[in-house]
VOGU-3710 file (C-alpha; in Angstrom, 3 decimals, decimal comma):
1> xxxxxxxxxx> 18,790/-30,880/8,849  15,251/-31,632/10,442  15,042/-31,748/13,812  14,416/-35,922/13,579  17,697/-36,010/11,886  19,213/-33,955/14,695  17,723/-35,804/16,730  18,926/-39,511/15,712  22,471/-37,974/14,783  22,549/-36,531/18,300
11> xxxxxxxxxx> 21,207/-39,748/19,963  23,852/-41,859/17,960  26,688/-39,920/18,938  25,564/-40,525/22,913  25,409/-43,587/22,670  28,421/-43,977/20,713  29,866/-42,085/23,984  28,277/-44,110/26,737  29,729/-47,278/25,075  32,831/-45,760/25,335
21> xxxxxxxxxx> 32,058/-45,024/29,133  30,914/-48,158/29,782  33,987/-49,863/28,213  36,205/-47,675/30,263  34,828/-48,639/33,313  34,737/-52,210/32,697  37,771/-52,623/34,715  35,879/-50,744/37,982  33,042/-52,380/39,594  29,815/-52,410/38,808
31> xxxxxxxxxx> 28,470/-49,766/41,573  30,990/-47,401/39,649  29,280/-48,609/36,223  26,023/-47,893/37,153  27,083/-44,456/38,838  28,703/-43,522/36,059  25,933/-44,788/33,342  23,338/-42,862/35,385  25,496/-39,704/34,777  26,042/-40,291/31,394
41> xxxxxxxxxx> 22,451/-40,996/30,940  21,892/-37,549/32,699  24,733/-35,480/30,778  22,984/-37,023/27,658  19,424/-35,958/28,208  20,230/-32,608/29,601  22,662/-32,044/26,615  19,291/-33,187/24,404  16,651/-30,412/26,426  19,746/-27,729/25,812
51> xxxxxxxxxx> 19,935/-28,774/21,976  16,055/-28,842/21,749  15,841/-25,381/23,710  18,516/-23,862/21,443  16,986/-25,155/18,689  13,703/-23,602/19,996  14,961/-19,985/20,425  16,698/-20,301/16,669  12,829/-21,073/15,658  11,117/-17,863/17,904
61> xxxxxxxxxx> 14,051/-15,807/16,562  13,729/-16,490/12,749  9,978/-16,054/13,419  10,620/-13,218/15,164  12,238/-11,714/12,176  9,620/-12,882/10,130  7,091/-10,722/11,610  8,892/-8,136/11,880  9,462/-7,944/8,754  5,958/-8,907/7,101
71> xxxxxxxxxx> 4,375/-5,800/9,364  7,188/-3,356/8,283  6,086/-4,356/4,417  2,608/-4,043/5,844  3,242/-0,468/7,055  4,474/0,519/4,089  2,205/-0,716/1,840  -0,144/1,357/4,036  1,777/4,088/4,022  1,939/3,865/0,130
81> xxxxxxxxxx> -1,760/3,558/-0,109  -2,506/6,778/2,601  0,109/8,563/0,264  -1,778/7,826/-2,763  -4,781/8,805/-1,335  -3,593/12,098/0,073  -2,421/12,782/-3,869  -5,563/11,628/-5,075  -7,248/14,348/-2,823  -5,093/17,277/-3,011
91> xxxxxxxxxx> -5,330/16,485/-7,049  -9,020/16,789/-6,743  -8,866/19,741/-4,587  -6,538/21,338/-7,324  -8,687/20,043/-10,005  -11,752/22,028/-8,234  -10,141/25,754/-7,382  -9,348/25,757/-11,125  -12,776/24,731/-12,330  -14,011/27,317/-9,716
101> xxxxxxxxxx> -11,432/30,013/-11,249  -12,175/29,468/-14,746  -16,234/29,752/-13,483  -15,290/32,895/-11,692  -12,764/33,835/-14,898  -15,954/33,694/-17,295  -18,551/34,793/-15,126  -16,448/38,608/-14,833  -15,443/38,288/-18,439  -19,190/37,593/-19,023
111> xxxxxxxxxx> -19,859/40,851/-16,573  -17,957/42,752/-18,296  -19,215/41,858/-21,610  -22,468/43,204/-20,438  -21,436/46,099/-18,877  -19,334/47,366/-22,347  -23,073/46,568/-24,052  -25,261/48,248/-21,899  -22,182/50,748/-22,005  -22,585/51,041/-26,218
121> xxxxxxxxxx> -26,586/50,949/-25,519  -26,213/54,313/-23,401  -24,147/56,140/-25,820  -26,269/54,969/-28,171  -29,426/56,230/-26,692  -27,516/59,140/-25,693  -26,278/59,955/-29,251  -29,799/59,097/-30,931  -31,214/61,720/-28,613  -28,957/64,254/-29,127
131> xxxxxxxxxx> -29,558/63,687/-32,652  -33,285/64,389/-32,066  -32,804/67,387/-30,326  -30,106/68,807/-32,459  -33,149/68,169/-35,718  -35,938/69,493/-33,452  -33,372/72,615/-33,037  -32,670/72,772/-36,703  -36,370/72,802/-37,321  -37,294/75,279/-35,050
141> xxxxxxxxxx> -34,466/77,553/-35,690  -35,481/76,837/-39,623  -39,086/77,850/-38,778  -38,722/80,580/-36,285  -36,585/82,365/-38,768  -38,136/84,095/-42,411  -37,226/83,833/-45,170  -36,642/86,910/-47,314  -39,879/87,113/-48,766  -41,657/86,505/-45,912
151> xxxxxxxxxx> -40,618/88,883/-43,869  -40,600/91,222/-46,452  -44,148/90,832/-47,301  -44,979/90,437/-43,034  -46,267/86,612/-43,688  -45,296/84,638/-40,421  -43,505/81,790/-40,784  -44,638/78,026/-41,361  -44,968/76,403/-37,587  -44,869/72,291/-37,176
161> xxxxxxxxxx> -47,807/70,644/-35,205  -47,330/69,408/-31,725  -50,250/67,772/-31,905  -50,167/63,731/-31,704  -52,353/63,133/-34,811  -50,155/65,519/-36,907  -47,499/63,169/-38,969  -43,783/64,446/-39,056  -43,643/66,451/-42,492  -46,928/67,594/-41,830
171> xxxxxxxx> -47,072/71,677/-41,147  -49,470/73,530/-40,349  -49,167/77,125/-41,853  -50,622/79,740/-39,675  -50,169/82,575/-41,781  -51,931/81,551/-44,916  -55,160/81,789/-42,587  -57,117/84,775/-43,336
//
């Protein structure tokens, strides 16, 4: 009911009552009416303020609740939101250390791959010298040592060049000279 219905319903029913009063004291005298109609008057507009005040503090209470519980669904729909934005963050974070990793992951396998080159380029230098001196060894040895004719006729041996303008196969035979 509204609180014009209450109202009307309530005001009904008092006056309903101080008829009744009022026909009960018909046999008294009138001071005694009067008295008693004041009460009644009285009892019925206090009984009104108590029904409005009750009425009142129903109201404050429901709203009461009301609040209550529009800023509990407010602090958790805040609380969702900080939640997803915590994930959201520790996602990126996460997302970042393993970019960072796989940069780190490449840039030693990339390292390394360098090293193991420059590795193959040493031993390679290293073997294509030893190569060189091993032939420069061969050739010595194979010029430093006579033949059997030559050393039976006392011809010296065929020497190689040193000299920059000389070619590789070119020799220069010392002992043909007179």
């Amino acid at each position: 009911m509204t609180e014009s219905r209450r109202a009307r319903a309530l005001g009904m029913c008092l006056t309903g009552a101080l008829a009744c009063v009022a026909i009960a004291g018909c046999g008294a005298g009138t001071t005694d009416r009067t008295k008693s109609a004041e009460q009644s008057a009285a009892q019925i507009e206090h009984s009104e303020e108590a029904a409005q005040t009750k009425q009142e503090d129903e109201e404050t209470a429901k709203n009461r609740e009301l609040l209550s519980s529009l800023e509990a669904k407010k602090r958790e729909e805040e609380a969702e939101a900080n939640a997803k934005h915590i994930e959201a963050v520790a996602e990126a974070k996460a997302k970042k250390k393993e970019r960072e990793a796989a940069l780190r992951a490449k840039r030693k396998e990339e390292q390394a791959e360098a090293n193991a080159k420059k590795r193959r380029e040493q031993e390679a230098l290293a073997r294509a010298k030893a190569e060189k001196a091993k032939r420069k060894r061969e050739q010595a040895q194979a010029v430093s040592t006579p033949t059997g004719e030559e050393a039976a006729n006392g011809v010296e041996p065929a020497r190689e060049s040193t000299a920059p303008e000389a070619g590789k196969d070119e020799v220069k035979k010392t002992a043909e000279e007179p």
